[in-house]
C-alpha positions in Angstrom: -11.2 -9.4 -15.5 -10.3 -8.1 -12.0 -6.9 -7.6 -11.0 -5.9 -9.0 -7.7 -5.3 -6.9 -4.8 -1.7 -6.8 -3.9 0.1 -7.6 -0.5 2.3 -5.5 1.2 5.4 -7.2 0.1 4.0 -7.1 -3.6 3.3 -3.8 -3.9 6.4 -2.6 -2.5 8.1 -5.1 -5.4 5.6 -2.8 -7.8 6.9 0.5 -6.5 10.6 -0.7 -5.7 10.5 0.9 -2.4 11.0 -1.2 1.1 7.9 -3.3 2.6 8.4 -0.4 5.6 7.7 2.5 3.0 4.6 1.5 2.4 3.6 0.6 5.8 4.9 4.3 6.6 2.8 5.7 3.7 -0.3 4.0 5.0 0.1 5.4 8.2 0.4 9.0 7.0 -2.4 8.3 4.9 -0.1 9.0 2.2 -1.7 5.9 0.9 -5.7 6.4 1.5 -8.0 3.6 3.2 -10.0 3.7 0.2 -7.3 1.8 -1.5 -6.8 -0.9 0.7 -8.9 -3.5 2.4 -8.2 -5.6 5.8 -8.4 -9.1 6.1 -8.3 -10.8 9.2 -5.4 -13.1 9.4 -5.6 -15.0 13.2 -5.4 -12.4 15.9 -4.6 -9.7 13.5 -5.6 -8.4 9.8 -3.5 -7.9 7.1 -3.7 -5.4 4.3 -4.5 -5.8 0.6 -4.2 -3.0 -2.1 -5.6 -2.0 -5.2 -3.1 -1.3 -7.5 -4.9 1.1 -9.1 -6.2 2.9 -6.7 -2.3 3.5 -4.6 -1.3 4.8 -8.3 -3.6 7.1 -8.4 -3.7 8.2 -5.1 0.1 8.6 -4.7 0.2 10.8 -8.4 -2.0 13.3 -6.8 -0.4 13.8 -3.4 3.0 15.2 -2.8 5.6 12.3 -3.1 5.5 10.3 0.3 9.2 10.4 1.6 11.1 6.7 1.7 12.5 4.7 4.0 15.5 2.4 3.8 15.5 -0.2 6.4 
């Protein structure tokens, strides 16, 4: 069975960081575009992850730096 791909807001719950940490981590590329997909969502998208895939992506980089909002 396939595992769902997360939302922001869940996999920030996963990692126990802020929603804002990951959107920093994706922007930095901290978190890879391989590991996410957009969906369009009205005028804009919105991002789903593969939980799998940010795991393994944030083991083999240096640990992205948090932010508390």
């Amino acid at each position: 069975m396939t595992k769902p791909f997360l939302t922001v807001s869940e996999l920030a719950a996963v990692l126990n960081v802020h929603r804002n940490t990951i959107d920093n981590w994706v922007k930095s590329g901290a978190i890879p575009k391989g590991t996410y997909v957009e969906v369009p969502h009205g005028r804009t998208s919105t991002l789903r992850f593969d939980h799998d895939a940010v795991i393994k992506a944030l083991a083999n980089t240096e640990k992205p730096t948090e932010v508390n909002n």
